[in-house]
N, C-alpha and C positions, 0 to 999 in steps of 0.2 A: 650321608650328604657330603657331597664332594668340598673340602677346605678352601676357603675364598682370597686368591689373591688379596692382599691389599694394596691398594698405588692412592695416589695425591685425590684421586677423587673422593676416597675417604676418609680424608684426611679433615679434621674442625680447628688444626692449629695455624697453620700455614706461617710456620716459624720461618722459610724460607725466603718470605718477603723484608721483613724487619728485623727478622735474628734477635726476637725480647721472650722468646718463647723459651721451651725443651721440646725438640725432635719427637715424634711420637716410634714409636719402637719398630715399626716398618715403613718409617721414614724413607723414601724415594732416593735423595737426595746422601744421605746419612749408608746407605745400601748398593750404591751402583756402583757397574764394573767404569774404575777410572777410564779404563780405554776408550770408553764410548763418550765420556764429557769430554776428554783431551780431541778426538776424533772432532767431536760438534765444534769446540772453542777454533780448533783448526779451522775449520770452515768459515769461520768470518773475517779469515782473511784474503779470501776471495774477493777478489775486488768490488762485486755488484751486489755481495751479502754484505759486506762490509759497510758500502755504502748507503745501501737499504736501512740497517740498523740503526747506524748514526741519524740517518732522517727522520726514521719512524721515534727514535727517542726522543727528538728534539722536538717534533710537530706534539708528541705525547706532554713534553712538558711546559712548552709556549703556547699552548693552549687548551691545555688542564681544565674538562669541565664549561669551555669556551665554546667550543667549535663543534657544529654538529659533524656527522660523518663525511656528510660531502661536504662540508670545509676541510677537515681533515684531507681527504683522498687529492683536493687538489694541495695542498701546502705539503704535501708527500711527494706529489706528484712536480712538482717547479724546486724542491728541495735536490729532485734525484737527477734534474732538468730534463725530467719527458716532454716533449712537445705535441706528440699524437697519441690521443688514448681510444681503447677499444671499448665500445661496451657491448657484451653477450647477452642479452635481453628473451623472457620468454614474451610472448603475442600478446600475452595477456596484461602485461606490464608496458606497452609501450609508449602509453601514454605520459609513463613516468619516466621512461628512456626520454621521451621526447623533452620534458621538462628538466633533465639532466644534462641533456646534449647541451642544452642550448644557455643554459647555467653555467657549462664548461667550457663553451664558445664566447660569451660573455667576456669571459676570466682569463680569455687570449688561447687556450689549446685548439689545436682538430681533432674533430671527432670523427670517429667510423664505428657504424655500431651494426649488428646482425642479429638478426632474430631466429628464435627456435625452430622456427618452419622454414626457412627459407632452402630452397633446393625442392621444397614438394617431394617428398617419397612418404611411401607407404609404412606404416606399423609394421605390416603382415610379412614385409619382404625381408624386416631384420628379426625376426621368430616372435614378436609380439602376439600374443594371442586374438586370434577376431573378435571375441568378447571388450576387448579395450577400445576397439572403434566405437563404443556407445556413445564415447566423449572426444571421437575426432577418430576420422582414419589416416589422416598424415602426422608424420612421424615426427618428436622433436630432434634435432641433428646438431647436441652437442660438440661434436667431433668437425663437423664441417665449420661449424660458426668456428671453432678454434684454427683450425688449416685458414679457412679466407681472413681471419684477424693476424693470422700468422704473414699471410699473403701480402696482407696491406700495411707491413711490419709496423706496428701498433708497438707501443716503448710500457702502458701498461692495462691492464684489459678488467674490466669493469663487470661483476657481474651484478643482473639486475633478474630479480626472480627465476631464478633457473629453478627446474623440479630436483628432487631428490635423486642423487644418483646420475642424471643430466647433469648437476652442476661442476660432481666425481672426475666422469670423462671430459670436461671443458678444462679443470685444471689441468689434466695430466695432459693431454695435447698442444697445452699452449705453450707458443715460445715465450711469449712475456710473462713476467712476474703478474699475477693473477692478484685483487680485493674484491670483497664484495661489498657491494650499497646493498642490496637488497636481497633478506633470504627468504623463499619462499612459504607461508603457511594461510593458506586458504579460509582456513578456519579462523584466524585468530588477525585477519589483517597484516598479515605480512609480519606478524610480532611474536615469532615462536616462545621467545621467553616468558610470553604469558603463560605458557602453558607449565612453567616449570613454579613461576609465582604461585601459583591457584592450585599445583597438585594437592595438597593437604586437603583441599575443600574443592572448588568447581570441577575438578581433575582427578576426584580424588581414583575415578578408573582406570588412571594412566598407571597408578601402583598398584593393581591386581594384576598378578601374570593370565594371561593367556588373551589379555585385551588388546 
């Protein structure tokens, strides 16, 4: 059997946070090539990382436990003075886009927001297999939602249910800095982390391999 990395996901101390620990012996942290932390620390003096940071730490700690998400996303959001936000929404969701929009419209921003289908094209024309049209044969078009939020220069872009791997390409395409309100899971009400609560019991098939 092949030797198993270890990095932070295996990690039960997480001395990193509070430093009242000992480092576990393939500690992340305690092991990396200095160049790449020097390399990252550089990075936030980029003016729009920079600025990012400072916001998200301050909204982290002025409202600790306070604020749901979307209170958060807008106090990030008037922190870093966005005025227009995107939201990337799947079809299925838009009824909570819509309940979003208009909560963010409220709170003084504009909104422009795009949905997975929009453009109309087909599965089949970007190698989808025809067996996937059982559950829709138009296609969802994360790449366009991000070019027209990119179009309607959007300051930060919101996503709300995107599928797996949709959500992948909406990141990487867009020019704004990208959060997400809403991750996708079908099964579970949009609360993926139930599934990681309940592995030991309700889940417990999610830790046999080949499922």
């Amino acid at each position: 059997m092949e030797k198993k990395t270890m990095s932070c996901v295996d990690c039960a101390v997480t001395n990193c946070n509070l430093q009242d620990k000992k480092y576990p012996e393939f500690c992340v942290t305690t092991h990396m090539n200095p160049e790449v932390l020097d390399d990252a620390m550089k990075c936030y003096e980029e003016d729009e990382n920079r600025r990012s940071m400072i916001a998200a730490g301050e909204v982290e700690y002025d409202h600790y436990c306070k604020y749901t998400r979307v209170e958060e996303i807008m106090a990030y959001a008037k922190k870093m003075g966005m005025k227009k936000l995107g939201i990337a929404t799947c079809v299925g969701l838009i009824r909570e886009s819509n309940i979003l929009a208009s909560i963010l419209r409220i709170h003084g921003f504009e909104v422009y927001g795009i949905a997975c289908k929009a453009g109309v094209q087909k599965k089949v024309d970007v190698g989808i297999p025809d067996r996937c049209n059982a559950i829709g044969e138009n296609m969802c078009n994360p790449i366009l939602q991000a070019k027209l939020l990119n179009e309607a220069k959007t300051e930060l872009n919101i996503v709300v249910g995107l599928c797996v791997g949709h959500d992948s390409l909406f990141y990487k395409y867009s020019d704004a800095l990208v959060t997400t309100a809403v991750t996708k899971d079908r099964v579970l009400g949009h609360n993926p982390v139930a599934a990681l609560y309940t592995a030991d019991f309700y889940y417990k098939k999610l830790k046999k391999s080949g499922e």
